[in-house]
MIKE-587695 format. One record per atom (N, C-alpha, C): residue in one letter; x, y, z. Coordinates in steps of 0.1 Angstrom, whole numbers, plus 5000, padded with zeros to 4 digits. Last residue first. Example, Ala and Ser with C-alpha at 12.3 -4.5 7.8 and 13.67 -1.06 7.14 Angstrom:
<pts>
S512849785071
S513749895071
S512950005079
A513249435078
A512349555078
A513249675078
</pts>
This chain:
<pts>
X714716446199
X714016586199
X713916616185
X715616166216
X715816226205
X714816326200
X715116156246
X716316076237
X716716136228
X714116386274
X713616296265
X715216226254
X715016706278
X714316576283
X714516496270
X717216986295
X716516966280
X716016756284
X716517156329
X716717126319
X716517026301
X716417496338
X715417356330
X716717296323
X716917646367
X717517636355
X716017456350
X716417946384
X715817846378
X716517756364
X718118126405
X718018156390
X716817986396
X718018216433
X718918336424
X718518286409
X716318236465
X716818156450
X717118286440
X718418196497
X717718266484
X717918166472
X719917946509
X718517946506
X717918066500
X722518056501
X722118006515
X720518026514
X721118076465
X722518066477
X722318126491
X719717826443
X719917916456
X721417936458
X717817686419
X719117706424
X719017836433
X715217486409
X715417616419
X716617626426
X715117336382
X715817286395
X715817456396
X712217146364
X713117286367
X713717246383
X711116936362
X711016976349
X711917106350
X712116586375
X711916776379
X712316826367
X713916376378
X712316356377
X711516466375
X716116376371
X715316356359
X714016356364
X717116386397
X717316526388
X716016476379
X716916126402
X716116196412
X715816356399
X719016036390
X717615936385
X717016086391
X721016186400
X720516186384
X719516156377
X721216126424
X720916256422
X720516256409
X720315866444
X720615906436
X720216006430
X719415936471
X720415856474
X721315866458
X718916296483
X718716206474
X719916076471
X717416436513
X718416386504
X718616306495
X714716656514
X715316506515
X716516556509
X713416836541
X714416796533
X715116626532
X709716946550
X710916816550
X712016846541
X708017206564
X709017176554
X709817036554
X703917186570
X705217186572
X706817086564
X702017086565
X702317186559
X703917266560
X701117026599
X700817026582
X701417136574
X704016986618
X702617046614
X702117016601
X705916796634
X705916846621
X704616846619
X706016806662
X707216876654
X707116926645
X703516656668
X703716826666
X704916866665
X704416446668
X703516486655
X703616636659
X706816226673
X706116366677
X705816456663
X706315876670
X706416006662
X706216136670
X707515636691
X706315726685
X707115826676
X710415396683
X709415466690
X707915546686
X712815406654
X712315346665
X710915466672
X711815556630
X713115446634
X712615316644
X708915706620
X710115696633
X710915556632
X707915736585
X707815726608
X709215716610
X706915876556
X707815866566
X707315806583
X705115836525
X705415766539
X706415786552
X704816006501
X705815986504
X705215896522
X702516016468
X703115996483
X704215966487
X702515976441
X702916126444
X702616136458
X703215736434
X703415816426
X703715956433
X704115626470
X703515606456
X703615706449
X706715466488
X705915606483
X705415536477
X708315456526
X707415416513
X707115496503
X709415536547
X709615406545
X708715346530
X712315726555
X710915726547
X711115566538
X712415756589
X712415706578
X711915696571
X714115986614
X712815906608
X713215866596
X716216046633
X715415976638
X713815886624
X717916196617
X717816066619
X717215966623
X716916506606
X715916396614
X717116256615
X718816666588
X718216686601
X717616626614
X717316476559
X717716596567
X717616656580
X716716226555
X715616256558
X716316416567
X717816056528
X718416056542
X717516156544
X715415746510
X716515866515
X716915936526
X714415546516
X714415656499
X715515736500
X715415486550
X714815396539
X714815486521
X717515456566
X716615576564
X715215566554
X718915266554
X718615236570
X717915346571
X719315196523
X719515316530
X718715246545
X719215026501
X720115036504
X720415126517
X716614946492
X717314856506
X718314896504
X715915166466
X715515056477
X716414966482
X716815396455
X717715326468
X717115206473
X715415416432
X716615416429
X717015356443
X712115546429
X713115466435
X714415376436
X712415916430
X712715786424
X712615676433
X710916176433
X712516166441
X713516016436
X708716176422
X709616346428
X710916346433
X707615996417
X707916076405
X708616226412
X707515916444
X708215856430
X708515896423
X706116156460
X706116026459
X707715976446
X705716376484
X706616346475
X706816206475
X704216516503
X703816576489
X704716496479
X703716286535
X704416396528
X703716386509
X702616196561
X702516176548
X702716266538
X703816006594
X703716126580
X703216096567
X702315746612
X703415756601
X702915956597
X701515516629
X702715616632
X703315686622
X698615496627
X700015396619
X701315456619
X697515656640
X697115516642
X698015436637
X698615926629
X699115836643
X698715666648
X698616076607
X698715956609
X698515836621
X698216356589
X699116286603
X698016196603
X700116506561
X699216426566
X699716356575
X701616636544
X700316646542
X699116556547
X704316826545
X703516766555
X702016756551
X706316846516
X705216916531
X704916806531
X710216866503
X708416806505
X707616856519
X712616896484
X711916956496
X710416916493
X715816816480
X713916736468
X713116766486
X718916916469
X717716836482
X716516826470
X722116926462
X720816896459
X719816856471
X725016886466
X724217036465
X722717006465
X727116766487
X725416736480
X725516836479
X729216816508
X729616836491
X728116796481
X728816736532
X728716916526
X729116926509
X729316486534
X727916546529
X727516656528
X732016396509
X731516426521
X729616476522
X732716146482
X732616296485
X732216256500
X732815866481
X733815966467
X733316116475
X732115656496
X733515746500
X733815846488
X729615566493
X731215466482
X732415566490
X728015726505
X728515596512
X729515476504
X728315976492
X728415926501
X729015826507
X727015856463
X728515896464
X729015876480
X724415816471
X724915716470
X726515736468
X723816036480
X723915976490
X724715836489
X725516286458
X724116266463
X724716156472
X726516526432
X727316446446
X725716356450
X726916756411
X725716766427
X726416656437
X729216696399
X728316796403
X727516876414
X729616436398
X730316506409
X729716656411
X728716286379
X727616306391
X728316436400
X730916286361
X729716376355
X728916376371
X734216226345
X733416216354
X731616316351
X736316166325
X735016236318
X733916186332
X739716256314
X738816206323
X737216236322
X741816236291
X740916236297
X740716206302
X744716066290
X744316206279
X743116296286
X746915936308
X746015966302
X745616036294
X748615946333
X748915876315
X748015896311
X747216016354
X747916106349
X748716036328
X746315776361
X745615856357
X746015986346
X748515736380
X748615666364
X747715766359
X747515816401
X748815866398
X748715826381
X744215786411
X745415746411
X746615836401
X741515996424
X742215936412
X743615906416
X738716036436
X740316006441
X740815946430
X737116126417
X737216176434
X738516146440
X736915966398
X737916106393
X738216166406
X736015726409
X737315716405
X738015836400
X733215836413
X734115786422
X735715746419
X732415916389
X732516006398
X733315956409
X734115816358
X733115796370
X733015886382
X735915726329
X735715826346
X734615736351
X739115776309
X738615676315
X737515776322
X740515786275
X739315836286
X739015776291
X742715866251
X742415766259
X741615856272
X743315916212
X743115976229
X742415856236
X745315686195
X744115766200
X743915846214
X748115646178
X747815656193
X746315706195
X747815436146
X747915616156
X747515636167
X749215146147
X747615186150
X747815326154
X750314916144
X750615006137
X749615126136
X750714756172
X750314696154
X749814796147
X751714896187
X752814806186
X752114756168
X749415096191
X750515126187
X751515046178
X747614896205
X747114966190
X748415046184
X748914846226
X749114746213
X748414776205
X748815056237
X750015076235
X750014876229
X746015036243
X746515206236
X747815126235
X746014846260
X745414856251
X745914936237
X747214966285
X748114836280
X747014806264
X745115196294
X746915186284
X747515066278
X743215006302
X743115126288
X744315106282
X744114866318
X744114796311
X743814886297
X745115086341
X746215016334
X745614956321
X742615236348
X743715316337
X744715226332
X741515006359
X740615066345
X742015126337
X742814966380
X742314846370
X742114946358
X742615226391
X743915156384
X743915056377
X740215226403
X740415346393
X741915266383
X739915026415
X738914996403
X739715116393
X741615056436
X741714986431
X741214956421
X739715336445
X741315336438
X741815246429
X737815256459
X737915326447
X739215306437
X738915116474
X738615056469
X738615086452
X740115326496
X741015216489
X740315116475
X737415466497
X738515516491
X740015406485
X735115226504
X735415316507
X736615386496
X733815016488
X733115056498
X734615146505
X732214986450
X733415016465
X732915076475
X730414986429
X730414896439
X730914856455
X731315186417
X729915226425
X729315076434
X733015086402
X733115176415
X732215206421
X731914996381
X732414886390
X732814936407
X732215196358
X730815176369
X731015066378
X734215346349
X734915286355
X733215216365
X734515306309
X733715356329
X733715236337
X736415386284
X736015316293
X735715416307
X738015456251
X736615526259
X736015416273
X739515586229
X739315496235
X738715506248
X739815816197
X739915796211
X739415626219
X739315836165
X739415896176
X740015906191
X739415626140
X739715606153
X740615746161
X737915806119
X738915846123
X739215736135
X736115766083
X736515766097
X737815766105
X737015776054
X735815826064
X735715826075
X737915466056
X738215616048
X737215576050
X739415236081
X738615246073
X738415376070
X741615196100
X741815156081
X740715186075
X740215226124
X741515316115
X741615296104
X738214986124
X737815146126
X739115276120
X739814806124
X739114826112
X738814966110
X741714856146
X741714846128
X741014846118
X739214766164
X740014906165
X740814896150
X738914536160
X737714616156
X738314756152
X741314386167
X740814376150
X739314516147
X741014486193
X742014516187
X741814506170
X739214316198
X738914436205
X740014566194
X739714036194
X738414076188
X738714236189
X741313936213
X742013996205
X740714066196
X740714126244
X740014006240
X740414056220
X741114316264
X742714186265
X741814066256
X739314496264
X740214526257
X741314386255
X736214366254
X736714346267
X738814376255
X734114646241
X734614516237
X735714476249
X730714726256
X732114776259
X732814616251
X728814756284
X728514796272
X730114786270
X728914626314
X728214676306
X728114656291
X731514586331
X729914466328
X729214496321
X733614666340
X732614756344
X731214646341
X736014506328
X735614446344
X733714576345
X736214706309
X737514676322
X736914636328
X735314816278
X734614696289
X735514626299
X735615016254
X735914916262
X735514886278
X734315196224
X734215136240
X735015026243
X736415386204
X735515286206
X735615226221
X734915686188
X735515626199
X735315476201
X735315846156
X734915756163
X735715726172
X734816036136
X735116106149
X734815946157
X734016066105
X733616036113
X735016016129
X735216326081
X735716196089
X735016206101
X734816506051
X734516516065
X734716356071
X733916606028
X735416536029
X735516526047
X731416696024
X732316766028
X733816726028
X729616436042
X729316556033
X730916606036
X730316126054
X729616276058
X730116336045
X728515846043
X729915896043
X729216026047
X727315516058
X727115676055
X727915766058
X728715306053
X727515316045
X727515476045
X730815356078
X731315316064
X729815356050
X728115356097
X729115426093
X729715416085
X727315066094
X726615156090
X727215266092
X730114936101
X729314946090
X728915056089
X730215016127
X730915056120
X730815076106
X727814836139
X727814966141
X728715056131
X729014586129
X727914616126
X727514776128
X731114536149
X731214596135
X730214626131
X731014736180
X730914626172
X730814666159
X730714966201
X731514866200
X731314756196
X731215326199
X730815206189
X731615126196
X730315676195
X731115566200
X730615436197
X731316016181
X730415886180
X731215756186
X731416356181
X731916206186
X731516106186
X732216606166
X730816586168
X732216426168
X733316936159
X734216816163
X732616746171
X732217086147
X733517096140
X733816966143
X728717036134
X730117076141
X731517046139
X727416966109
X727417076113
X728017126126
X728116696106
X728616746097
X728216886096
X727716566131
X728816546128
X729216616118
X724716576131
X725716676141
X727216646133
X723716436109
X723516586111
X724216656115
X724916176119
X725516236107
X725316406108
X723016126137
X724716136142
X725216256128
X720816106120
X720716246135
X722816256135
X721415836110
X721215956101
X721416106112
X722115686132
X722715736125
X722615856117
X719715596148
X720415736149
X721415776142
X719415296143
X718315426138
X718815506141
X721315216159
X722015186144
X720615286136
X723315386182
X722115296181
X722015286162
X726515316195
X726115386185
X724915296182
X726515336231
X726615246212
X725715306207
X727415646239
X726515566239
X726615486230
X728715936242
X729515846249
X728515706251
X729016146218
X727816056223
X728315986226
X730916456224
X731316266222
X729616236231
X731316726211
X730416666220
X730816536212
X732517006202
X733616906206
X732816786215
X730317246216
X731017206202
X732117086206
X727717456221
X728717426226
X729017316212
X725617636211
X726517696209
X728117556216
X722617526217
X723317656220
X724617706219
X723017336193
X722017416191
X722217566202
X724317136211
X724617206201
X724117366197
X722717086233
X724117176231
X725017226220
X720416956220
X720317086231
X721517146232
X721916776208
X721516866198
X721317006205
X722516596232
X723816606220
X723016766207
X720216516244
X721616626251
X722116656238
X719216406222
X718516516227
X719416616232
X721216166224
X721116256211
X720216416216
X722816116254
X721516076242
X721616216234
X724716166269
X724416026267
X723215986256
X727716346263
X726116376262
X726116196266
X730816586275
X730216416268
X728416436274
X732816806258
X732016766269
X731316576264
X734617046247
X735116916256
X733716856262
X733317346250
X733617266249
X734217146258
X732217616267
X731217566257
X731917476249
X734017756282
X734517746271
X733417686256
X733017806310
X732417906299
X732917896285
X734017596323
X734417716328
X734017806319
X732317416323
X733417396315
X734217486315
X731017346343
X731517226341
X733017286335
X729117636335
X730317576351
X731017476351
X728017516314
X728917676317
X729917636334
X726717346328
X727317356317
X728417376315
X724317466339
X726017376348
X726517346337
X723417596321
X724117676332
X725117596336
X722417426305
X723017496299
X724017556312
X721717126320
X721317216316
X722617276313
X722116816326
X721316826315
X721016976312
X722716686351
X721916786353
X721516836338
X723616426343
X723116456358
X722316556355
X724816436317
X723716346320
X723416336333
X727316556311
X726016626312
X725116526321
X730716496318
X729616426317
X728316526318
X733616736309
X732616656318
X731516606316
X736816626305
X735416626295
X734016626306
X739816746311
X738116716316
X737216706304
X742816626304
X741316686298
X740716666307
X745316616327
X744916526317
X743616646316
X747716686349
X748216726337
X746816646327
X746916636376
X747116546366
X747416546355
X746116876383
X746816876388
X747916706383
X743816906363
X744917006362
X746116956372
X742216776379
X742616726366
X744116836361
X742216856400
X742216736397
X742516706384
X740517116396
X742017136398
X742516986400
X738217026384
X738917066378
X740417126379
X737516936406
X737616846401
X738216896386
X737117156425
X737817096431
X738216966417
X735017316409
X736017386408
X737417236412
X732617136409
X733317186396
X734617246397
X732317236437
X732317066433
X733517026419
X731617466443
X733217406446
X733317256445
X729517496421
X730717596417
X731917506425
X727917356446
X728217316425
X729317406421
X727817486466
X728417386468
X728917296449
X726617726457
X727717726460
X728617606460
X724017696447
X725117706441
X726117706445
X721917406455
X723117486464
X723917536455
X719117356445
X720417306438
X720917436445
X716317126445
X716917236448
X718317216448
X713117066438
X714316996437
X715317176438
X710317006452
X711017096444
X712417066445
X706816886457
X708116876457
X708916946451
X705817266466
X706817126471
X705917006462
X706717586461
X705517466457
X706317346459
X708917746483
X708017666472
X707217626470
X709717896504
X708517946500
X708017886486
X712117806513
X711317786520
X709617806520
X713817906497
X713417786493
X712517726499
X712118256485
X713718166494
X713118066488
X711418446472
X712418486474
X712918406480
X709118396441
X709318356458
X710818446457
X707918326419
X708118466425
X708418456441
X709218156393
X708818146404
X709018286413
X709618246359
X710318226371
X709418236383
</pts>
């Protein structure tokens, strides 16, 4: 652990994590669900550590969803249990799936095509043990997913229940279409697309003889304001809401007391023939994830609206002024910048440790676990 006592006394770039504002991120979205009568499953794949974890889940070390086998073993391995690889099932990870599946109780596998199912059918688990299968659906989100009103979607889902060894588990759609909306009405209208076409799904796996599966919709912008139907549900499996970042922001899913995160950088250089700063934090410290989306330019530049960071390279950052000169003696060498990050998950993944604070003491360091498959 880092021998400083604030955040003010880092080695910059340093990614930094407001506990407070993470405890009432986790808290508010758990009374959302509660207030919905439906599961939280929360999403790891923002922060990837054991601690927010424990805070996601309220210390139960269940319910949760991984996006890569690495998450899926790192939680294992410490004790948590009931994990859905909310990813198609890659067809070289089987053998790994199997591992977990047949050394937890409740280990999740998702899938949207037969070919994936196969190789499941091919490898039976140990034990008298039944594969745990979800299968994706595709509401308009454009990704990964069988499109539920396409009859294809419904013969997969049979096959996956008639087939010994496996379980049609649950029904699995994201709402990523929201990250398209531009304020809270919008949200909403993606959030209801998604829960109606799940249910009208769920309730013709019924009509053709199909055991009701658990049903999951999320995203951070559609658990933020969730509709009333929502409440039909089984699940929700939101995950950025954690931290929150700029691009939540400007969809309307949070406020900007709800970011817990910054990515603090120095002053490493004045400029004036080109009006610019040259700060400690390039690409690899904060991403480029926002280009042209921000009138700030990488990111919102804390405190300053007046400046923009208009460039980086690996391990430069470029800021000037908006408009006009710079006042270069505001910002000394060496002196502190706070960014904001437009995306908090690309941004998280770039930092090998997040220096968690409260009102700028730091109280812990958390790592979290990297890479696909470990």
């Amino acid at each position: 652990m880092v021998s400083v006592a604030s955040i003010q006394q880092l080695f910059t770039p340093a990614f930094t994590v407001d506990i407070r504002k993470v405890k009432s991120n986790a808290r508010k979205m758990t009374e959302r669900c509660q207030t919905l009568g439906v599961q939280l499953r929360p999403h790891m794949k923002t922060h990837k550590t054991l601690e927010c974890a424990d805070i996601m889940t309220r210390g139960s070390q269940r319910c949760i969803v991984v996006s890569t086998l690495t998450e899926a073993r790192f939680y294992a391995d410490n004790g948590y249990d009931d994990i859905l690889y909310a990813y198609p099932l890659p067809i070289d990870k089987v053998e790994a799936c199997a591992e977990l599946a047949e050394r937890l109780e409740m280990f999740h596998v998702l899938v949207d095509s037969e070919v994936a199912v196969l190789e499941l059918k091919r490898r039976r688990l140990r034990d008298k043990k039944s594969w745990l299968v979800w299968l994706k659906l595709d509401c308009n989100n454009g990704r990964a997913g069988v499109q539920p009103e396409d009859s294809k979607a419904l013969v997969l889902a049979k096959f996956i229940a008639d087939s010994e060894g496996m379980e049609l588990a649950g029904v699995y759609a994201h709402c990523g279409n929201s990250y398209e909306a531009t304020g809270v009405e919008e949200i909403q209208a993606v959030a209801q697309e998604t829960t109606s076409a799940t249910l009208k799904f769920v309730e013709k796996l019924e009509k053709a003889g199909v055991r009701r599966p658990r049903s999951s919709i999320g995203s951070t912008p559609s658990c933020s304001h969730p509709v009333s139907d929502m409440g039909r549900l089984n699940e929700l499996h939101p995950g950025n809401y954690i931290f929150y970042d700029v691009q939540q922001l400007m969809i309307g899913s949070c406020q900007m007391d709800d970011i817990a995160v910054r990515v603090l950088t120095r002053v490493i250089g004045h400029y004036p023939h080109r009006n610019q700063l040259l700060v400690d934090c390039g690409w690899t410290g904060l991403s480029l994830h926002s280009l042209g989306k921000l009138p700030t330019g990488y990111a919102i530049i804390e405190g300053h609206p007046e400046l923009k960071l208009v460039g980086m390279t690996q391990e430069h950052g470029k800021i000037e002024s908006i408009s006009g000169k710079l006042d270069f003696d505001k910002f000394p060498l060496g002196s502190l910048i706070s960014l904001i990050p437009y995306h908090a998950c690309a941004t998280a993944a770039m930092h090998p440790v997040y220096y968690v604070h409260s009102e700028g003491k730091i109280i812990a360091e958390w790592r979290p676990t990297r890479g696909w498959l470990c």
